[in-house]
N, CA, C and O of each residue as an XYZ file, in Angstrom:
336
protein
N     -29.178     17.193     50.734
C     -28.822     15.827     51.006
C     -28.052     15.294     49.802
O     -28.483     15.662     48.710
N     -27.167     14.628     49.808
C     -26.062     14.349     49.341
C     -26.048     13.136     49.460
O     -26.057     12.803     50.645
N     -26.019     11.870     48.382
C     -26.252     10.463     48.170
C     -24.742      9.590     47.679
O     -25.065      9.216     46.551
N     -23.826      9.262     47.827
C     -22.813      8.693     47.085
C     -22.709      7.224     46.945
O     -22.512      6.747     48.063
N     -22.755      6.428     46.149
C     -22.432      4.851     45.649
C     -21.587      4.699     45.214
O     -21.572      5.363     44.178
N     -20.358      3.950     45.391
C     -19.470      3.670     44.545
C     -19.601      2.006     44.497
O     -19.660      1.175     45.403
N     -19.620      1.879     42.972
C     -19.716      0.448     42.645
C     -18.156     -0.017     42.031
O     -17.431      0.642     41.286
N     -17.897     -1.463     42.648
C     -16.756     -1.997     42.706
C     -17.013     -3.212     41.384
O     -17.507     -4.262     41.797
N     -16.765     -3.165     40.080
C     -16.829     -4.324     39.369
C     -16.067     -3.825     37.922
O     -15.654     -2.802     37.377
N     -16.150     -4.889     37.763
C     -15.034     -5.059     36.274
C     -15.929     -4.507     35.171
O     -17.142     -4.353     35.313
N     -15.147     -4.177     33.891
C     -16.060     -3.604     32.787
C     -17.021     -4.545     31.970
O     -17.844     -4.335     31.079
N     -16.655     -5.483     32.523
C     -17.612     -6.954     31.815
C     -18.758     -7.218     32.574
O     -19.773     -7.533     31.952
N     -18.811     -7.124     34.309
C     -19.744     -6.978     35.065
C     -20.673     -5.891     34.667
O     -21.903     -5.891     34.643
N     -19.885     -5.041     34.385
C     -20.871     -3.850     34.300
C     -21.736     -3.575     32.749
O     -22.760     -2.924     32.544
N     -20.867     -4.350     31.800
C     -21.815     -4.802     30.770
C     -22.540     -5.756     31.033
O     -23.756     -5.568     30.986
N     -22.184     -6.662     31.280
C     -23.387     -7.930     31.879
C     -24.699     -7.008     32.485
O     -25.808     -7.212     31.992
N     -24.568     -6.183     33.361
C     -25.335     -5.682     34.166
C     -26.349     -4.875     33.814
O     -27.427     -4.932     34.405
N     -26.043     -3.752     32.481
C     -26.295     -3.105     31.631
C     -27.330     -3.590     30.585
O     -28.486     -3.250     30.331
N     -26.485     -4.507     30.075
C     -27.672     -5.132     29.025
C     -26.695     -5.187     27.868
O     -26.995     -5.733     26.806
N     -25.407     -4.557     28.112
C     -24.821     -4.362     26.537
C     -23.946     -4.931     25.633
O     -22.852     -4.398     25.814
N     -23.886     -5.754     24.744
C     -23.407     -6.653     24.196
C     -21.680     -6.750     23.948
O     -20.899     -5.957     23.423
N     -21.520     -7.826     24.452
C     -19.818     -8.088     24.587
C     -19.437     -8.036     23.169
O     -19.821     -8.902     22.383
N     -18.659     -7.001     22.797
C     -18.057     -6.710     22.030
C     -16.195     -7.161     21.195
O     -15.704     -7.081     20.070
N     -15.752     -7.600     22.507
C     -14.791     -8.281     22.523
C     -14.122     -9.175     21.332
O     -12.974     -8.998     20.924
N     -15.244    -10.406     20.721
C     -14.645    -11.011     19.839
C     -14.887    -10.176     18.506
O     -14.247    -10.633     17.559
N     -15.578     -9.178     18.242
C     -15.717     -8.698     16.951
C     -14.695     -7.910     17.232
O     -14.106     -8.013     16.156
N     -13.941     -7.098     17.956
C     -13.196     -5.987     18.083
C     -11.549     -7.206     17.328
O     -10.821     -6.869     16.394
N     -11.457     -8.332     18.012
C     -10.421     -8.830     17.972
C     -10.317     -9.442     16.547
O      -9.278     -9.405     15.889
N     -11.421     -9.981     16.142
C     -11.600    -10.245     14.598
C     -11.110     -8.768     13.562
O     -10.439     -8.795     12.531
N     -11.617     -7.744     14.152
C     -10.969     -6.207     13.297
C     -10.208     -6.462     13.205
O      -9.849     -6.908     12.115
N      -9.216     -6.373     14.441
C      -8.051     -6.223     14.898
C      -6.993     -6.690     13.814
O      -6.209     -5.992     13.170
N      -7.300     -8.901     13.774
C      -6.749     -9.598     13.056
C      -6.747     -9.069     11.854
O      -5.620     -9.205     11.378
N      -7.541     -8.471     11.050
C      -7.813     -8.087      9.812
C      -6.840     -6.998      9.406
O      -5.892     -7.186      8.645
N      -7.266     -5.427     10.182
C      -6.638     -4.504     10.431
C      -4.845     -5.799      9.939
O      -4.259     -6.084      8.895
N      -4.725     -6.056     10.992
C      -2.837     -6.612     10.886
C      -2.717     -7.026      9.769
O      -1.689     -6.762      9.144
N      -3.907     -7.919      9.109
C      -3.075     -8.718      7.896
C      -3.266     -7.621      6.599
O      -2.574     -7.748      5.588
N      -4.134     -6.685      6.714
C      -3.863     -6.103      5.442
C      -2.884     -5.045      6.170
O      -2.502     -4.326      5.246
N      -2.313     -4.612      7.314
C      -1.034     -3.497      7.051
C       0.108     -4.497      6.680
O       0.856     -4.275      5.728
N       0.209     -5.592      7.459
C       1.261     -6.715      6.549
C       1.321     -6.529      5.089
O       2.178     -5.919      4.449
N       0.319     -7.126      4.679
C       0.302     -6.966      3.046
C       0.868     -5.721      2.512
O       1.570     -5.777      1.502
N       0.571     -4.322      3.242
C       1.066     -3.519      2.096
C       2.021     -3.254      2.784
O       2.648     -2.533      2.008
N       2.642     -3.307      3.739
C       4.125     -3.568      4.108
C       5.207     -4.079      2.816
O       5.954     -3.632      1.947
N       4.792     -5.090      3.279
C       5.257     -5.807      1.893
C       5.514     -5.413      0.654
O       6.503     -5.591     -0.057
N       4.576     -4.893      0.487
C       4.419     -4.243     -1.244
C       5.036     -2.666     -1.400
O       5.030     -1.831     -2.304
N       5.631     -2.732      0.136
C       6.167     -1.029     -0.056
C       7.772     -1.373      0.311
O       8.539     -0.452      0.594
N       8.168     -2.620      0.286
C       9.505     -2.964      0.110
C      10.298     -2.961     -0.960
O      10.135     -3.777     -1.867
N      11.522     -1.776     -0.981
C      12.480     -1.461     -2.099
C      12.281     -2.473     -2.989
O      11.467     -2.369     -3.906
N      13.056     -3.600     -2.777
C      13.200     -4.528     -3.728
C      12.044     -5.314     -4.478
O      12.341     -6.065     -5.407
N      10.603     -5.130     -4.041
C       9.574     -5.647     -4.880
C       9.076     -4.429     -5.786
O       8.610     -4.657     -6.901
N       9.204     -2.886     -5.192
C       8.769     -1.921     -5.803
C       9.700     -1.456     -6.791
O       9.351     -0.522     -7.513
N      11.302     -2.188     -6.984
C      11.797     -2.105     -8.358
C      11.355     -2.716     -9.213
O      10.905     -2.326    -10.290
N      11.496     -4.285     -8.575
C      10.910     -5.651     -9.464
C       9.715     -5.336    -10.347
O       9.324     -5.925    -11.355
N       9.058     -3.892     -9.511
C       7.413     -3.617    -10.167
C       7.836     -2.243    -11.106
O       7.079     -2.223    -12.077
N       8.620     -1.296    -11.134
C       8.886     -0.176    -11.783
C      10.079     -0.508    -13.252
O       9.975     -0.206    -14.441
N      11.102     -1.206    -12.532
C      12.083     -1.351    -13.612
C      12.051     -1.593    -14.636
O      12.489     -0.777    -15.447
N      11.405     -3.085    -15.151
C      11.103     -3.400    -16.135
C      10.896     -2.715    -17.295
O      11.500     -2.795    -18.364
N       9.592     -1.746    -16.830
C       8.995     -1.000    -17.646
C       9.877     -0.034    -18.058
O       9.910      0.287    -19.246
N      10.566      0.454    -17.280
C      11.358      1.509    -17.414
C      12.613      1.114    -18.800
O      12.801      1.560    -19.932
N      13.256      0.060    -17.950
C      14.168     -0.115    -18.635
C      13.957     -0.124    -20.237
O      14.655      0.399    -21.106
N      12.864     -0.827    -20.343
C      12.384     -1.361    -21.577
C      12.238      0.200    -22.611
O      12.903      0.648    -23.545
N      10.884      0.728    -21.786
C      11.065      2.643    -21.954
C      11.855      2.847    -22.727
O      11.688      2.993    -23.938
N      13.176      2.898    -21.913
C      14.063      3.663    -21.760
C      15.118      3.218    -23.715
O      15.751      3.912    -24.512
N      14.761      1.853    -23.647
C      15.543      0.943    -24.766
C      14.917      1.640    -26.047
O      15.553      2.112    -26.989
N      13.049      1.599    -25.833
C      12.539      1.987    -26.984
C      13.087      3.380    -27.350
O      13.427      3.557    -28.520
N      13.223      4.539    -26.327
C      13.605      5.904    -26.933
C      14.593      5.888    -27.438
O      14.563      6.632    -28.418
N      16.232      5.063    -27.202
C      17.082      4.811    -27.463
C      17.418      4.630    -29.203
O      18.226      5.232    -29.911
N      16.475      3.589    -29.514
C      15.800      3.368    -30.494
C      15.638      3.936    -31.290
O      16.302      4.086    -32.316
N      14.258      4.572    -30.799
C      13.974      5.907    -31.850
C      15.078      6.897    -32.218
O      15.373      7.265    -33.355
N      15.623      7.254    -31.095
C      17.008      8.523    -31.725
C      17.221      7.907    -32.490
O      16.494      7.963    -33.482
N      18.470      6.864    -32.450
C      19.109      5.892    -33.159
C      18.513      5.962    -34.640
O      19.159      6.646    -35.434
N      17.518      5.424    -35.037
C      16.628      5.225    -36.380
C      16.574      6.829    -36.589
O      16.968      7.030    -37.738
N      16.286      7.932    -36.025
C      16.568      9.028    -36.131
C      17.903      9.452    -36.895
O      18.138      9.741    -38.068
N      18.462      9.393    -36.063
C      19.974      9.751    -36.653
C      20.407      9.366    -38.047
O      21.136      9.883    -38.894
N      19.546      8.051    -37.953
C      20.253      6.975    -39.268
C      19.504      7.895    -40.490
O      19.964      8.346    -41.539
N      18.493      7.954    -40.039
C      17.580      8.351    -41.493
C      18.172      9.990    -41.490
O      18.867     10.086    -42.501
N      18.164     10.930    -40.957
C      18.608     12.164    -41.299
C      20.415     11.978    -41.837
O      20.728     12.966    -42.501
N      21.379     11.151    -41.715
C      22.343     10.945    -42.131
C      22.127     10.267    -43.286
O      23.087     10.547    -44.005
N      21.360      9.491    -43.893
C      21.105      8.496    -45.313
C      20.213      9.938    -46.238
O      20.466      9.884    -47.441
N      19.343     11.036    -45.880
C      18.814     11.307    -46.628
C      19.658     12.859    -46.908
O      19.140     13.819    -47.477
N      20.993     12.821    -46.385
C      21.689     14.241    -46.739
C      22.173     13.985    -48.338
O      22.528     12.887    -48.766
N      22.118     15.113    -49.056
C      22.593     15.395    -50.085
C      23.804     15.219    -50.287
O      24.536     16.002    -49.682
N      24.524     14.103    -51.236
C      25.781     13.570    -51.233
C      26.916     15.102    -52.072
O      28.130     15.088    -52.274
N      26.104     16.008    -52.316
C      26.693     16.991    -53.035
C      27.133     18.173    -52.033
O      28.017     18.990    -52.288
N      26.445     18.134    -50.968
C      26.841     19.086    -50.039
C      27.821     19.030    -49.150
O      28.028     19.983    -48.399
């Protein structure tokens, strides 16, 4: 013997029916969250803020080694032997 029911209702009926707690507004609260922090690092992975954040340093870097040769050079040229 062979028994078949098919029940006709929405997934909210059938939680109602169940016992099991509507989940709905916490999922959508994730959700909101989830969006605003991929926004945020959206953002922060845009060319022009991720120079604004690298360059500086660099450049600056780049001035100090400049530098150093420079003061390099000077002092091995001032301390050669004027006889040689």
């Amino acid at each position: 013997m062979k028994i078949t029911v098919d029940i006709d209702c929405t997934p909210d009926e059938a939680r109602s029916f169940l016992g099991l707690p509507d989940v709905k507004p916490m999922q959508e609260a994730m959700m909101n969250q989830i969006q605003e922090r991929m926004t945020a690092t959206l953002s922060a992975m845009e060319p022009e803020a991720m120079l604004k954040t690298w360059l500086p340093a660099g450049v600056q870097g780049m001035e100090q080694l400049q530098k150093m040769f420079w003061n390099q050079f000077a002092a091995a040229t001032t301390r050669r032997d004027p006889k040689e």
